[in-house]
BAZA-928566 format. One record per residue (C-alpha): x, y, z; residue in one letter. Coordinates in pm, whole numbers, plus 50000, padded with zeros to 5 digits. Layout:
% residues N
XYZa ...
***
This chain:
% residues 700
313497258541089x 316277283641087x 319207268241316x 321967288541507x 325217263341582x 326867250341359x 328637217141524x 325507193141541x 323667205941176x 323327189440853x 324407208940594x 322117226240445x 321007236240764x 324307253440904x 324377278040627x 322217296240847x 325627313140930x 325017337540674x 325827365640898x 327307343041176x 329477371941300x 328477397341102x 325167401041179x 326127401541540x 328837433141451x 326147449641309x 323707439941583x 326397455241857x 326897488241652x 323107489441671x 322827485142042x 326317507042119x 325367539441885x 322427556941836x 323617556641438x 321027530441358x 321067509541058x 317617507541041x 317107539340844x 314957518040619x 311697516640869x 308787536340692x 305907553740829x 301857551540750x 299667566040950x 296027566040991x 293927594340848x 293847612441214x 297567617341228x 300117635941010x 300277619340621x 304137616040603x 303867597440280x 301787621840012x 300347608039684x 302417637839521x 306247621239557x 305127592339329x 307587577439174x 306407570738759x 307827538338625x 310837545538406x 311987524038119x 314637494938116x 316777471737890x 315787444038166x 312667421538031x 311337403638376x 310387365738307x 307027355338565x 307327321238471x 309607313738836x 307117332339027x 304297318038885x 305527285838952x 305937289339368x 302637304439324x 301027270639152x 302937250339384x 301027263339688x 298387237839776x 296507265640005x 296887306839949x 296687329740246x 296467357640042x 294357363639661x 296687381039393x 296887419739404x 296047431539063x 296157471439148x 299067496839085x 302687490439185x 303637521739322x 306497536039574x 305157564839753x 308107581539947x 308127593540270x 306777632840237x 309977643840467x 309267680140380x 306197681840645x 309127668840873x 311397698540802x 308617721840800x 307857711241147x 311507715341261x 311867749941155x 309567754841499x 310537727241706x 314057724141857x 313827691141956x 312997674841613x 315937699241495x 317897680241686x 316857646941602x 317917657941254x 321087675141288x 322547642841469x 321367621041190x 323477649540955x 326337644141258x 326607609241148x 326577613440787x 329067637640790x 331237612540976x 330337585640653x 332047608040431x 335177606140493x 334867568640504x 337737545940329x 336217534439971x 336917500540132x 333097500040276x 331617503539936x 334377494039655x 333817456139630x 336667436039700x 337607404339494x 340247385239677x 340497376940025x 343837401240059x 341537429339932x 338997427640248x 339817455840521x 340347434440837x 337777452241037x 335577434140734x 336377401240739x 334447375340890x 335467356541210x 333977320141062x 335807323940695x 339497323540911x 338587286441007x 336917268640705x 339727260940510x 340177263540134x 336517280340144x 338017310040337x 338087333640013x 334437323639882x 333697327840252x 335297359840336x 334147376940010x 330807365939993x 330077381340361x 332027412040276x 329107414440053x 326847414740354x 329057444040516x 328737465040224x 325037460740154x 325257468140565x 326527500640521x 324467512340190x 321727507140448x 322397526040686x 325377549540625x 324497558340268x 320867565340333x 321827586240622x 323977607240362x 321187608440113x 318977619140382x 321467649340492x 321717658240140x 317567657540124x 317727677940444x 320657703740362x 320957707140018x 324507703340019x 325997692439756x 328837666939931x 326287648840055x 325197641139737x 328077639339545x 329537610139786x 326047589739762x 326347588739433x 330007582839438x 328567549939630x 325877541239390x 328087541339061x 329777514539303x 327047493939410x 325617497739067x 328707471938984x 327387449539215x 325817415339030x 325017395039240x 324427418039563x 325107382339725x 327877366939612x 327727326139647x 329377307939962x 327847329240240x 326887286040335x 330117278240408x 330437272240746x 332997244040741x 336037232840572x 334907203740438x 331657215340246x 331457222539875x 329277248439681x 326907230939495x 327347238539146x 323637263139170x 325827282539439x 323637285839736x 321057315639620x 320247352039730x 320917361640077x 321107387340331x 323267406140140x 320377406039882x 318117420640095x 319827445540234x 321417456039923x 318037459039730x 316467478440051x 319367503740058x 319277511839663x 315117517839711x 315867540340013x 318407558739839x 316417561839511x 313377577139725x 315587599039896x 317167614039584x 314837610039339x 315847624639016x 318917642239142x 320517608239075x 321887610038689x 319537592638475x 321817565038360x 323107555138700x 319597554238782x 318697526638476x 322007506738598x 320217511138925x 316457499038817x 318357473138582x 320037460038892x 316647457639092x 314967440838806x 317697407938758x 317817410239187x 314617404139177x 314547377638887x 317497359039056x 315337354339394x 311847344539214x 314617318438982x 316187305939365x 312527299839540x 310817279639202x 314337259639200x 314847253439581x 318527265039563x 318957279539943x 318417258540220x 315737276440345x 313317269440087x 313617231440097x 310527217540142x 307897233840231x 310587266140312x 311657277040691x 309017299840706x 309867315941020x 313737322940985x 315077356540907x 316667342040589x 313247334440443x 311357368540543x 314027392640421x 314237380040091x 310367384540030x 310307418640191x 313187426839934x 311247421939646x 307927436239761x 310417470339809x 312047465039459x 308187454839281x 306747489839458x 309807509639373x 309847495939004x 306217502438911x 306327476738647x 302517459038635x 304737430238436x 306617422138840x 302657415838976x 304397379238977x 307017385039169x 304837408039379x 302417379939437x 305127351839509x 307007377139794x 303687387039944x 302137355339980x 306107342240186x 305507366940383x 302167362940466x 302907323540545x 306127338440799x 303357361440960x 300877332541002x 302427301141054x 302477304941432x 302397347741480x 298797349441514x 299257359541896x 301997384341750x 304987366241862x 307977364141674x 309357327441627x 313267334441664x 312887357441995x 313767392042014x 316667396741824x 316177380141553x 312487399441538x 314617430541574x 316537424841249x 313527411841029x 310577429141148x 311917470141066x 312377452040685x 308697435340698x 306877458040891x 308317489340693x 307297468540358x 303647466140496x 303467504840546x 304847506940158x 301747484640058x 299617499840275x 300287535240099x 300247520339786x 296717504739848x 297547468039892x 295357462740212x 295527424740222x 297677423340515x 295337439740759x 293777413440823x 296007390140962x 295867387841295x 299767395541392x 299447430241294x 297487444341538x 299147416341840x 302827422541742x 303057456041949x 301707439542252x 305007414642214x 307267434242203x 305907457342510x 305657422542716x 309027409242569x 310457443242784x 311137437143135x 312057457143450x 315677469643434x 315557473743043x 315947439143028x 314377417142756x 313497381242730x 315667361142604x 315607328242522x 316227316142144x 319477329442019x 319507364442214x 321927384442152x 319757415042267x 319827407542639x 319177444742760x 318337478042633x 320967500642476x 321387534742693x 320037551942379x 317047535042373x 316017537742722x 313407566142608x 313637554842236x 311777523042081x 313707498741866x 312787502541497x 310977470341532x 308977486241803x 308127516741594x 307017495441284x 304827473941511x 303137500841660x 302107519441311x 301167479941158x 298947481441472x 297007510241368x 295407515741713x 295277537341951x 296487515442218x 299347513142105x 300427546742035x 299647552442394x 301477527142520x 304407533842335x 304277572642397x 304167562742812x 306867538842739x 309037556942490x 308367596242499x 311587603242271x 312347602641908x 316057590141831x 318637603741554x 317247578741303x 314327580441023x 312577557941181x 312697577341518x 312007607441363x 308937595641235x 308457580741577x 308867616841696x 306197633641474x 303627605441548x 303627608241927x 303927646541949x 300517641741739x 298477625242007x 296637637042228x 295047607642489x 296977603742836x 300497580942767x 299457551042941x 299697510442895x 296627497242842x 297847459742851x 297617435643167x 300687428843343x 300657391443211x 300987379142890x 300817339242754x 301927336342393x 300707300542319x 302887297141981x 305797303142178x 304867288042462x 306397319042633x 304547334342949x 305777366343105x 304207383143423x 305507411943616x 304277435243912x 303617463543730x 304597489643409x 307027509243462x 309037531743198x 312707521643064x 314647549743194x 312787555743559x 314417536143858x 313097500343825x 311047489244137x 308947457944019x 309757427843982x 309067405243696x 309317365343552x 309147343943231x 308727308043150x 309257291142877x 308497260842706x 308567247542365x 307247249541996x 307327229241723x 307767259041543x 310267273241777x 313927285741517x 316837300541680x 316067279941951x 318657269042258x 318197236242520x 315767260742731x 312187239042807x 311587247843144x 313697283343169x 312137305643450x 313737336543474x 313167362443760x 314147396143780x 313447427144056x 314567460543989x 317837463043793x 319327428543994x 318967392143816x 317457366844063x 317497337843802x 318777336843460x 319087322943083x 323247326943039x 322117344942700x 324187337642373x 327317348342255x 328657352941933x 328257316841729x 332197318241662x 332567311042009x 333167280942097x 331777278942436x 328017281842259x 327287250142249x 328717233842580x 327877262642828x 325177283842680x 322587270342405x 322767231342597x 321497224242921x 324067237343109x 323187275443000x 320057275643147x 317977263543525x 316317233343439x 316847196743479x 320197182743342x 320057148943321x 319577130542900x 318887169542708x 317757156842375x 320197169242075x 320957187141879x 319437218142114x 318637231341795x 315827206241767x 312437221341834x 309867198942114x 306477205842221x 306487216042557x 303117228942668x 302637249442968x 299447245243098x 297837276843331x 296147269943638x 295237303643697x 296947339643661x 296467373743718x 297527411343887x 298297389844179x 300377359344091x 299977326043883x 300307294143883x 301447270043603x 302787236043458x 305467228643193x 305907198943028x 309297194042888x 309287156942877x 309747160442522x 312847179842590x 314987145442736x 315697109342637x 315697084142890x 312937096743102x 309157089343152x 308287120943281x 309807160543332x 306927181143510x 307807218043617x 305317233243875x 305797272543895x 303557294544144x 304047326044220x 302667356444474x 302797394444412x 304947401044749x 307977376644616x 307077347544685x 308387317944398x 307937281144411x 309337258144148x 308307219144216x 310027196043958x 309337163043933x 311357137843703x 310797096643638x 313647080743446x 313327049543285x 317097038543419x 318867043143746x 320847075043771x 323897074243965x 324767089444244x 326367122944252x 324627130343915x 324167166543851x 320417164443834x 319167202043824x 320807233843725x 319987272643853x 321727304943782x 321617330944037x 322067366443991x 325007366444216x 328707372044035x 329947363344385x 330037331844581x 326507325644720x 326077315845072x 325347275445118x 323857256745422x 322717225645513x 319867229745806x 317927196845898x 318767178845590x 317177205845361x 319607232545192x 319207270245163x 321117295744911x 320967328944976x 322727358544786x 321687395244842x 317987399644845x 317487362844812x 316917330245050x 316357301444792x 315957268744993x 315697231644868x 313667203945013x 313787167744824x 312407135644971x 316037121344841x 319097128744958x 320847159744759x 323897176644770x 324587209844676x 327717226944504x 327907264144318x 330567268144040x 331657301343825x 329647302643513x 329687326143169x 327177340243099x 326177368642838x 323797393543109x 325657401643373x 328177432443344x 331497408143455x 329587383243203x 329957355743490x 327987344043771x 327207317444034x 325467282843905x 324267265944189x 323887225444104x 321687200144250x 323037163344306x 322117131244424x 323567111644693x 322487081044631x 321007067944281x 317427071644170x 314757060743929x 312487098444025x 312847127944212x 311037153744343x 312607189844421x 310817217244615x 312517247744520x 311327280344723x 312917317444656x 311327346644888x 312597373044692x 313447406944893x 311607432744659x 313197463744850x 316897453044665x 316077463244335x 320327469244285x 
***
């Protein structure tokens, strides 16, 4: 299991700081500009819409120095007591996007000339770009400060192995996305300084070896590389994915012996990661592997890219070995189509995996159709979106709410979920949801697909969802599109997984929202350098459930099943059982029921195996309210009410209540109201009644 915070880990579990703040940079330029990095999202489509990738842009395999070794990859393959997958035997093959149909259908369609001009908008801003972004440095002095990562300034004498090695991720960052935009405007314009800078990159990154340079692990001043380094990374992946991108883009206009430094580079990338996996050298393949963290997927999808972009029958191997990792990611828990790190973590692994399966998929590899979180992953994400533009989010969330851009826009992850799919639900769906194309490839794709159809834009889901390997459930009132004026109102409850990663001190969350206003809320994550993440926003505290003996680290997964009574158009009603989620307790039952007209009751009900003292903070909720909430005591039960809300309390024990300023990561003055519960006198159990009537005509 993948883990987020650092302060509670063993080591070889914190190194999941890979891209501690980088990743999150990157993230935030994704959500702030509508330059997306994910220009590496493909498209396949079905035989009844346009063919963007054409059997006639085939790249041939080409001749190198490099002699690939299968003897690592064969041996993760023998190791596997069960396969998911048999071995593909067929042709390794790259089939690149056929953009030309795309420009043809500009020349008569304004909009999509649009879509492509501000895509040649932003590349023309990349080339003027300091050499910094691509020129590698090799001391710490040499990193521009924009580049250097927040964790390497506190880890001691590993600062420079630190600060370098995630410089590498930065780079590989921007070959991704900047570069391929400028290859793109080149394969768009014709003009030549588009090309000449691209390549002016690639004689750089061609230098590159490793893409990944080691110590990306070290999180903390007192850890030492071990003397195998600590293996391929995100830089890795991202660096591999950019040079196939580019490569497809140009084709042969790239000089023939950058392009063998280039395929040389591929082939000894993709050596190095089959060597890491048959050794064990990064922490996420210990044991039987994290199969469901980021750092385990992108890796795989890497080398599918490089295998297909190669052509090289000798990498079947290596072929084999990635598909069959990413196979086990897809099924160890995805089956309903959830992803099992939340949304934004799914957001930066699924354009890479998804795109990959369109590659094989053109190609003629097949054996991915029929696993079962292809055609459920679309209906996910759809549910994971919530009134407002809002998003679940519980796990490490860092994408609380929609971007403006992307208000009539899908994420990439959206777009590659929807063509996995290969149904026409989804393309409906998404074409009520999303009617817009965006200034990336993957949006103009997007684009072309939609304007293709021809059935009414509609969702064809139920308002409900339950995603059993999450133990997620999300009901709202209705659909409604991104960028109309939000009028329903909508919930989610969570409890727990065993195979929960990325995961926060949440078992029991319910989260309510109603128009564009928060009724109740998960405080969201900040950046991991902060060091407020683990005392007010992945523990307890950061989230409405009971308080009293959290079980640590909150990185540690628990089964918490929730258990439906009934749901449907009209309401619900369900239990969670987070028992699992404490120490020193016999029981932790959380009753949720809920009507269509507003109408919320929450009925906890906790046995401890000790006494708890009086004036314990017992239970925890976080109101929507960056004000001070109105508190009264009627009759011995309390009521809180805050605008469009009366939330009232009723315990057979004594309470008090108090409301404090919290941080929080959702609301625009990122602070709010936590309203506590506490006991007067000690207890051995409690029950708390908890009732909201939620106004439904305050949707602001």
């Amino acid at each position: 299991m993948s883990q987020c915070i650092t302060t509670h880990l063993p080591p070889k579990k914190r190194s999941y700081c890979i891209f501690a703040n980088y990743a999150l940079i990157s993230l935030c330029v994704l959500l702030s500009s509508k330059a997306l990095a994910f220009s590496h999202t493909t498209f396949y489509s079905t035989s009844d819409k346009i063919h963007f990738l054409t059997n006639t842009q085939k790249n041939s395999p080409k001749s190198t120095p490099y002699k690939f070794d299968p003897q690592f990859a064969t041996q993760v393959l023998n190791s596997l007591n069960k396969r998911i997958l048999s071995n593909y035997t067929g042709k390794l093959e790259s089939i690149p996007t056929d953009w030309q149909s795309i420009f043809t259908l500009a020349m008569s369609n304004s909009e999509l000339r649009q879509l492509l001009f501000r895509i040649v908008n932003e590349a023309q801003i990349s080339l003027n770009l300091d050499s910094n972004y691509y020129q590698r440095p090799t001391a710490l002095s040499q990193i521009p400060v924009s580049m250097v990562d927040p964790i390497s300034k506190n880890v001691g004498a590993n600062q420079e192995l630190r600060a370098l090695a995630m410089s590498d991720v930065a780079q590989a960052d921007f070959l991704r996305s900047k570069v391929v935009n400028m290859a793109f405007a080149w394969r768009y314009l014709h003009q030549q300084e588009y090309l000449d800078k691209t390549i002016t990159v690639l004689r750089e990154v061609a230098k590159y070896r490793p893409l990944q340079r080691q110590g990306w692990s070290l999180t903390n001043a007192t850890w030492k590389l071990p003397a195998e380094g600590d293996g391929p990374n995100m830089a890795t992946s991202w660096g591999i994915i950019g040079i196939v991108e580019v490569m497809e883009l140009l084709g042969d206009n790239i000089p023939s012996d950058l392009q063998n430094s280039l395929r040389d580079l591929l082939y000894w990338e993709i050596q190095e990661i089959t060597r890491a996996w048959a050794l064990k050298i990064p922490w996420y393949t210990k044991g039987d592997g994290d199969l469901a963290s980021n750092q385990w997927i992108d890796p795989n999808v890497a080398v599918i890219r490089g295998c297909l972009m190669l052509g090289d029958p000798n990498l079947l191997p290596a072929y084999n070995m990635a598909t069959e990792n990413l196979a086990r990611s897809l099924s160890i828990g995805g089956m309903d189509g959830s992803f099992l790190e939340g949304v934004s973590y799914a957001q930066m692994s699924l354009p890479n995996a998804l795109g990959a399966l369109q590659r094989m998929r053109a190609s003629g590899d097949l054996r991915f159709d029929a696993l079962p979180f292809l055609a459920n992953s679309w209906k996910w994400w759809v549910h994971m979106l919530l009134p407002g533009g809002r998003y679940v989010n519980c796990y490490d969330s860092h994408l609380g709410r929609q971007p403006e851009w992307s208000l009539k826009t899908p994420l990439p992850a959206m777009i590659n979920a929807m063509n996995a799919s290969q149904t026409k639900d989804a393309t409906t769906t998404f074409r009520y949801l999303f009617p817009d194309g965006n200034s990336t490839l993957a949006g103009v794709l997007y684009w072309a697909s939609i304007h293709k159809e021809s059935t009414q834009p509609q969702v064809v889901l139920p308002t409900y969802a339950y995603f059993p390997s999450q133990q997620v459930l999300v009901w709202r009132s209705k659909f409604e599109r991104p960028f109309d004026e939000p009028t329903a109102w909508a919930l989610w409850a969570r409890g727990g997984s065993l195979l929960d990663s990325h995961i926060h001190r949440d078992q029991g969350q319910i989260s309510i929202y109603c128009g564009n206003r928060i009724v109740l809320m998960d405080c969201g994550t900040p950046e991991y350098s902060d060091p407020r993440i683990n005392t007010q926003f992945a523990n307890a505290s950061g989230h409405g459930i009971m308080q009293v003996g959290e079980l640590t680290p909150h990185s540690q997964s628990v089964y918490a099943p929730i258990s439906i009574e009934h749901i449907d158009a009209k309401g619900g009603s369900i239990t969670i059982d987070t028992t699992a989620a404490y120490t020193g307790i016999l029981s932790n039952k959380r009753h949720l029921s809920w009507e269509r007209d507003g109408k919320v009751s929450i009925v906890d009900n906790v046995i401890f195996n000790h006494s708890v003292p009086a004036g314990t903070e017992i239970f925890r909720f976080h109101a929507g309210s960056s004000s001070a909430v109105d508190m009264q005591e009627i009759n011995g039960n309390w009521v809180v009410s805050w605008e469009g809300v009366v939330m009232s309390f009723h315990c057979e024990k004594d309470i008090s209540i108090q409301q404090l300023d919290w941080p929080d990561e959702v609301m625009p003055a990122r602070s709010h109201r936590a309203i506590l519960v506490r006991n007067v006198q000690a207890i051995q159990s409690i029950k708390l009644e908890t009732n909201l009537i939620i106004d439904l005509s305050v949707i602001k």
